[in-house]
VOBAZA-351743 format. One record per residue (C-alpha): residue in one letter; x, y, z. Coordinates in steps of 0.1 Angstrom, whole numbers, plus 5000, padded with zeros to 4 digits. Example, Ala and Ser with C-alpha at 12.3 -4.5 7.8 and 13.67 -1.06 7.14 Angstrom:
<dovos>
A512349555078 S513749895071 
</dovos>
This chain:
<dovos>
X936576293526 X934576433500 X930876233487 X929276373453 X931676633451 X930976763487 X933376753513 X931776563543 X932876593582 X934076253596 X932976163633 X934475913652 X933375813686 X935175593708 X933475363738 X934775253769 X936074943781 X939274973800 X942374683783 X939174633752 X940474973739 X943574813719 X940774713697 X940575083693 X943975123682 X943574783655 X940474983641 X941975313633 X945175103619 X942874963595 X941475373590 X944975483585 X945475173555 X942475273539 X943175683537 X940175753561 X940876053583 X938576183608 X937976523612 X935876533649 X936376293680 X934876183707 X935575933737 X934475733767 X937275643793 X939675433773 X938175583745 X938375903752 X942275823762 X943075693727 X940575963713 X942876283727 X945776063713 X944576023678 X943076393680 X946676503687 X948076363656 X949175993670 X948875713648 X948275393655 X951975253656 X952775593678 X950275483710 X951775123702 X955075263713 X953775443740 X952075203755 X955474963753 X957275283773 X955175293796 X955374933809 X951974723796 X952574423786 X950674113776 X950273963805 X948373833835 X948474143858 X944874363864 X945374653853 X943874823888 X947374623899 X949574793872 X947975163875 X947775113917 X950875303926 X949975623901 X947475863904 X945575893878 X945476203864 X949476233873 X949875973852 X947676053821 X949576453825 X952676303823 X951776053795 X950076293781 X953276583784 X950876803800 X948776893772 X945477083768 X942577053746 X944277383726 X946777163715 X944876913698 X944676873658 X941476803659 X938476903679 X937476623704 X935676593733 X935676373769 X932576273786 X932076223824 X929276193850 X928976373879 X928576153907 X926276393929 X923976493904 X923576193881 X924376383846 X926676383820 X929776633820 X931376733790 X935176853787 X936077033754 X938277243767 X941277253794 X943876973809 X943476693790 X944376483820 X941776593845 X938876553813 X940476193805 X940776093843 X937476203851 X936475993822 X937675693832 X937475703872 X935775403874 X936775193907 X938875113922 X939975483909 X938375773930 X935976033916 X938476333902 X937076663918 X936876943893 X934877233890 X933177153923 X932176833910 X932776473922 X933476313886 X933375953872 X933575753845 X931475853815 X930175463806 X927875483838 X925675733813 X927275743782 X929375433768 X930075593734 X929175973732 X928075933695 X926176233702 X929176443710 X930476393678 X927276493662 X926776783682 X930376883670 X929276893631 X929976553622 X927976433586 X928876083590 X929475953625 X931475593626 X931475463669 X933275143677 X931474973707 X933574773724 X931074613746 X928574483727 X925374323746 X926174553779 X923574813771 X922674863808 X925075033840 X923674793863 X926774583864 X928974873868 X926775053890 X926474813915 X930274853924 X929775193926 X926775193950 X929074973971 X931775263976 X929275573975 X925775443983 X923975793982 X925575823944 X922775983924 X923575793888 X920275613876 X919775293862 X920475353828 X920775223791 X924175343786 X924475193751 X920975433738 X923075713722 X925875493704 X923075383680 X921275663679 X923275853666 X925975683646 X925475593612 X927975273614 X928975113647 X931674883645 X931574613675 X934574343677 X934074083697 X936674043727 X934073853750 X937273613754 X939173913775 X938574113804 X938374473805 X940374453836 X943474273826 X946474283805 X946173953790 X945873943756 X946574273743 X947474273713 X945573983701 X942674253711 X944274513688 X944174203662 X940674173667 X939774533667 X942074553634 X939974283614 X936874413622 X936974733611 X938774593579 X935974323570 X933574623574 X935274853558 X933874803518 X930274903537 X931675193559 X933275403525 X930375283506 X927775473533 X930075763534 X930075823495 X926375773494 X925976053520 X923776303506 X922976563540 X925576793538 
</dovos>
């Protein structure tokens, strides 16, 4: 997109929260109907899925039809239930056709934590299954061991890696939080302390770098759904559709009035 004459890099950073992330899909439906295209990308576990997806060209009605093939439905099931019999990553390579970061369209990045060590780990680069898996291995789905790391998912730290896309050369940076209110791991963290008690992930505002530095979030509100079920899909995608059209007049106008290049 180009402001004052200038063309500007668009950064879009995705957050995590498991079924939430049709929302994901409604907002860049309402992107693709306005003309906005975004040149960096970032994600969190279900946002980092849909992120490699949009980063390798999909648009929103593609991952629709992907996610019919592959057997989601709007129902009552959890999705721990749907996903039990695959592993993970097996299932992301194969959904994903076994690509690699080299054949995205657009740069993007995946954000993790290492389990041992309490810090973030970021994947640019590689299988795009083991960086998405890792992102969203959140239990009851094992750390994914890579790199001589014990890897899980990236919300513990970092719910929406805003930063990421800043770091990446973003001017304008436009994160859809998907969990607005749950600024803190503790809730998460306490299931994992359960299953690996000598974990060495902090207490933590998770939510701290979405606002700092975005210059827009967008935040739908799907408090009537759980991350964790199937119900209610694609009223989600509804949701996550409307809000990011009834913001959209104040998203373009904050891009054209950019003036750091």
């Amino acid at each position: 997109m180009y402001a004052n004459g200038k063309k500007i890099k668009l950064g879009l950073a995705l957050g995590s929260g498991g079924a939430q992330g049709m929302a994901h899909i409604g907002a860049i439906k309402a992107f693709e109907e306005e003309g906005l295209n975004f040149d960096l990308v970032a994600g969190c576990s279900i946002g980092s899925i849909v992120g490699a997806l949009y980063a390798k060209g999909y648009s929103s009605d593609d991952m629709l039809c992907l996610l019919k093939e592959s057997g989601f439905s709007n129902s009552e099931f959890p999705l721990s239930f749907m996903l039990g019999a695959f592993n993970l990553t097996d299932f992301l390579d194969s959904f994903l056709g076994g690509a690699h970061f080299s054949d995205l369209k657009k740069p993007f990045k995946a954000v993790a934590v290492d389990v041992d060590r309490g810090k973030e780990v970021t994947f640019s680069s590689g299988s795009l299954a083991i960086a998405l898996s890792a992102s969203s291995a959140i239990p009851p789905f094992k750390p994914v061991v890579y790199g001589g790391k014990r890897l899980v998912d990236g919300a513990f730290l970092n719910y929406v890696p805003a930063d990421l896309v800043r770091e990446m050369g973003a001017d304008f940076v436009l994160s859809i939080n998907l969990g607005k209110g749950k600024d803190t791991n503790q809730a998460i963290k306490r299931a994992l302390d359960e299953t690996y008690p000598k974990n060495a992930i902090p207490l933590a505002v998770r939510s701290k770098k979405c606002y700092e530095f975005s210059d827009f979030v967008i935040e739908p509100n799907l408090s009537a759904y759980g991350s964790a079920t199937s119900r209610g899909l694609y009223e989600r995608y509804e949701i996550g559709y409307e809000t990011a059209k009834s913001n959209m007049k104040r998203i373009i106008k904050l891009i054209k009035t950019k003036t750091k290049y």
